[in-house]
C-alpha positions as CSV (number, residue, x, y, z in Angstrom):
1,X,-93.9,9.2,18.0
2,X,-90.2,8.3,17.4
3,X,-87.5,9.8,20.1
4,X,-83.8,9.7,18.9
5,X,-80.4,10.2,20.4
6,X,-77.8,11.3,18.9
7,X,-75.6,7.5,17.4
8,X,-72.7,6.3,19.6
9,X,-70.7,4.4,17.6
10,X,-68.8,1.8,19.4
11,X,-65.0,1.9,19.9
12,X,-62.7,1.1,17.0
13,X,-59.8,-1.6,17.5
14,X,-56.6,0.5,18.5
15,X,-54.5,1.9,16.1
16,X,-50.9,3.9,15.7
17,X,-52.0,7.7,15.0
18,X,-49.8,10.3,14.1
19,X,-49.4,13.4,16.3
20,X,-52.5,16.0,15.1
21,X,-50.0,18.5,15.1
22,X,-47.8,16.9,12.5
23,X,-50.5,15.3,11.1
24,X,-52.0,18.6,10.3
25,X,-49.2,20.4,8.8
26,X,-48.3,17.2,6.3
27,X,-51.9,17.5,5.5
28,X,-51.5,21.0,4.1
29,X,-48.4,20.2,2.4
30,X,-49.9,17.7,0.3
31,X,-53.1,19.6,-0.5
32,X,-50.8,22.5,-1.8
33,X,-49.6,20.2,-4.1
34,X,-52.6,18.9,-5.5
35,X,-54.6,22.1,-5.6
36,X,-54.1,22.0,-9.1
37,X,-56.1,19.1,-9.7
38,X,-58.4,19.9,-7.6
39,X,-58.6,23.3,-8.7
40,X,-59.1,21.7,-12.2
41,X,-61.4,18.7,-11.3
42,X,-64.1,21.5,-9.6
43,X,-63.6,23.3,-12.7
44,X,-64.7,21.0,-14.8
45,X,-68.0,19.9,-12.4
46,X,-66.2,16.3,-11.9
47,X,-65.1,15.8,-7.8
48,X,-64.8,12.8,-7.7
49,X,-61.6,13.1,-9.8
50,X,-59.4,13.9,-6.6
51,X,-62.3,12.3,-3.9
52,X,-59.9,9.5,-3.5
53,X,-56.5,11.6,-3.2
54,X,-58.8,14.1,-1.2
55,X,-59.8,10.8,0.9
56,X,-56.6,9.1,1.5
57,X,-54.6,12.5,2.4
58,X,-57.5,12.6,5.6
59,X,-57.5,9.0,6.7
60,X,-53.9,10.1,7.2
61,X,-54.7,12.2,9.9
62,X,-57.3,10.0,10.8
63,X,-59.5,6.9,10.0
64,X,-62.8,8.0,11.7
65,X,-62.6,11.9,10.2
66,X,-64.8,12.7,7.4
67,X,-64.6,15.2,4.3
68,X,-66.8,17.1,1.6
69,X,-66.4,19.5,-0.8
70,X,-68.8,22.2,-1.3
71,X,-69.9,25.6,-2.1
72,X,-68.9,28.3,0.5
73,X,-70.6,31.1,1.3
74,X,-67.7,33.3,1.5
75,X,-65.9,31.9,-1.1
76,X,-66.5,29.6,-4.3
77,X,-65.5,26.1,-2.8
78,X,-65.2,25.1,0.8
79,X,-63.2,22.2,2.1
80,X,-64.5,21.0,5.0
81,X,-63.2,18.1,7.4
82,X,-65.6,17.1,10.1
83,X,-64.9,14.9,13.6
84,X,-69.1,14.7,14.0
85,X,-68.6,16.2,17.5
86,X,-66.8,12.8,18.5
87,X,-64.5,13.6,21.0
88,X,-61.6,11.2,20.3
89,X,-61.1,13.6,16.6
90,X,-61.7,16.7,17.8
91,X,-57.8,17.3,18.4
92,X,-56.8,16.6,14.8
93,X,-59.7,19.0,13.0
94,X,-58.4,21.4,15.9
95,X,-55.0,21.3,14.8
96,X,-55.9,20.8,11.0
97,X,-58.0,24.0,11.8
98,X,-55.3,26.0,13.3
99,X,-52.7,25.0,10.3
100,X,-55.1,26.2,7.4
101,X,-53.5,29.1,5.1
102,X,-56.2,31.8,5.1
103,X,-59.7,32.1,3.4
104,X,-59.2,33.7,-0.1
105,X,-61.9,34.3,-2.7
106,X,-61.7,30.8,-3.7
107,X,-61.3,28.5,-0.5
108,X,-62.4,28.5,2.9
109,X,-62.1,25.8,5.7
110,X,-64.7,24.5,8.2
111,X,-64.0,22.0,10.5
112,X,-67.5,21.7,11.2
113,X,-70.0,21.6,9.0
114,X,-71.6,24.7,9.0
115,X,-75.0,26.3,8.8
116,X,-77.0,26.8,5.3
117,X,-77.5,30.7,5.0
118,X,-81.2,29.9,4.7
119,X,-82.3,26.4,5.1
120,X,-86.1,27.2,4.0
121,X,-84.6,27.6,0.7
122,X,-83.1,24.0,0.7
123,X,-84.9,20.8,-0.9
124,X,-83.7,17.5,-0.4
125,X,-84.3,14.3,-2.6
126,X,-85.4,11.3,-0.9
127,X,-85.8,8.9,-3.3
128,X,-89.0,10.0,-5.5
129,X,-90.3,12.6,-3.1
130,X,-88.7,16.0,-3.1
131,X,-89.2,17.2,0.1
132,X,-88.8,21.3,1.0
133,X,-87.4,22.3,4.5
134,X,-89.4,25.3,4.2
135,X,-92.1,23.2,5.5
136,X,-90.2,21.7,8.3
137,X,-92.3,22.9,11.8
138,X,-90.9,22.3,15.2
139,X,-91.7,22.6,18.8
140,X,-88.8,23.5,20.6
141,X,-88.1,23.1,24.4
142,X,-85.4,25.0,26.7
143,X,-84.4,22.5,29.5
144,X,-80.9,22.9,31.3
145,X,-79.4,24.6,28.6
146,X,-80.2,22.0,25.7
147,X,-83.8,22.3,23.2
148,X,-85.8,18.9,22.7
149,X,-87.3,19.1,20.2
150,X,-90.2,17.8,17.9
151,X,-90.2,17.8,14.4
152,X,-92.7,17.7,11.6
153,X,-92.7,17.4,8.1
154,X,-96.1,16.4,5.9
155,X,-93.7,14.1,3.8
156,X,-93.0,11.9,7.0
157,X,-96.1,9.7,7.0
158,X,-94.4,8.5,3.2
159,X,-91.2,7.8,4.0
160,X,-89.5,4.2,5.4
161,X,-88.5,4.7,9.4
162,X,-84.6,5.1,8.2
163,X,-85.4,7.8,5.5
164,X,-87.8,9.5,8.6
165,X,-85.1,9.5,11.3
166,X,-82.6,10.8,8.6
167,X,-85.3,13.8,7.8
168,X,-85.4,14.5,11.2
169,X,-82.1,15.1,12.2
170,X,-81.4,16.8,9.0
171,X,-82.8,20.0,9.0
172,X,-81.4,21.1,12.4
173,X,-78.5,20.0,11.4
174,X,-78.9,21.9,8.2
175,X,-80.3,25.2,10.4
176,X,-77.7,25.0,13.3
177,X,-74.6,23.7,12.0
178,X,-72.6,20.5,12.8
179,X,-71.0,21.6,16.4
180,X,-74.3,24.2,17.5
181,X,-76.6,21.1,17.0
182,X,-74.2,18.8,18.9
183,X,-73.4,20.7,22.0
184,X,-77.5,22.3,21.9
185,X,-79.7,19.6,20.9
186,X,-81.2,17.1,23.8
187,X,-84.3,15.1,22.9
188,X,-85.2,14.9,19.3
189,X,-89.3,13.7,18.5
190,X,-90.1,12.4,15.3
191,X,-93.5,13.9,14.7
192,X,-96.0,12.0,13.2
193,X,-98.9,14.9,13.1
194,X,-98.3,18.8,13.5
195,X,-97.8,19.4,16.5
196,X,-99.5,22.7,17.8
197,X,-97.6,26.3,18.4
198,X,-95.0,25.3,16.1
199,X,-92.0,27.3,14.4
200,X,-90.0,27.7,11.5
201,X,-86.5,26.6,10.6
202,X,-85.4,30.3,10.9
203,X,-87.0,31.0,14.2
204,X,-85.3,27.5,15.8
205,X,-82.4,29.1,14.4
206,X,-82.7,32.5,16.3
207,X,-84.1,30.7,19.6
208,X,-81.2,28.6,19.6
209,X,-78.4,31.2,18.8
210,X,-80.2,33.8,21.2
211,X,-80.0,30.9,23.9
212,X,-76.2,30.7,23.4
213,X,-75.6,34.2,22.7
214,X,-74.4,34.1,19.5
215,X,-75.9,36.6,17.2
216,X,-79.0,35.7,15.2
């Protein structure tokens, strides 16, 4: 068995960073003005038309934060901008949060990455082997208000150790959403059999949520 923290990366050199504030509201100008093309570029199933645009305008705010574009679930596309829970960038998705125009039936703005509606219904590619989260089985463990847990998946014992630690983190990830996962989960297991009294994706999902209060 495999245990897993979360990655600390170390600390970048020093640089001069605008204030997240301003940073924020001169990144909304500028995506105003190239809505168009982006509007056109997801039109025409070809992203990575405006990726580097899309990329520059958020190194602008900041180096470290990252981007995607995706589907929403309340709306056709979703921008999202991300600090992955890192502490330093959590000021400028804050602000760059708080400056967003409002969700419309075509946009809407994360600045986490957010939960799947139904993560058994996902299937990820790695490499040859297609493997469905539906599958996934966990053991899950309440201790001082975070859940270790062990996963397992019958695809593990053929993937590489990096494609394994990947597909471990990934479906809680997947289940929980960006900022649950990294304020709830401790201890992560790589399991290399099935463990016994496992549960579903779903039911980590309302163990977790019901542990935090949020609705399930």
């Amino acid at each position: 068995m495999s245990w897993f923290r979360r990655r600390t990366e170390p600390e970048p050199e020093p640089v001069h960073l605008p204030n997240p504030a301003e940073a924020a509201v001169a990144f909304w100008q500028e995506w105003f003005e190239l809505l168009p093309t982006v509007s056109a570029a997801l039109g025409d199933g070809e992203p990575h038309r405006v990726e580097g645009d899309l990329g520059a305008m958020v190194a602008a705010m900041h180096p470290d934060l990252e981007f995607s574009l995706e589907r929403g679930h309340r709306a056709i596309y979703a921008l999202v901008i991300t600090s992955r829970e890192d502490p330093r960038l959590r000021p400028y998705t804050d602000a760059w949060i708080e400056a967003a125009p409002s969700e419309d039936m075509i946009w809407e703005y994360h600045d986490s990455v957010p939960p799947v509606p139904d993560p058994t219904l996902v299937t990820i590619n790695v490499g040859p082997r297609r493997m469905r989260l539906a599958d996934v089985r966990l053991v899950a463990q309440v201790s001082d208000g975070l859940v270790d847990v062990a996963v397992y998946h019958p695809e593990f014992a053929h993937l590489d150790d990096k494609a394994r630690q990947t597909m471990t983190f990934l479906p809680l990830d997947v289940t929980l959403g960006e900022r649950l996962a990294g304020e709830r989960l401790g201890r992560v297991e790589t399991a290399s059999a099935e463990p016994e009294g496992t549960i579903d994706l779903l039911e980590f999902r309302e163990l977790v949520r019901a542990m935090v209060g949020e609705p399930t």
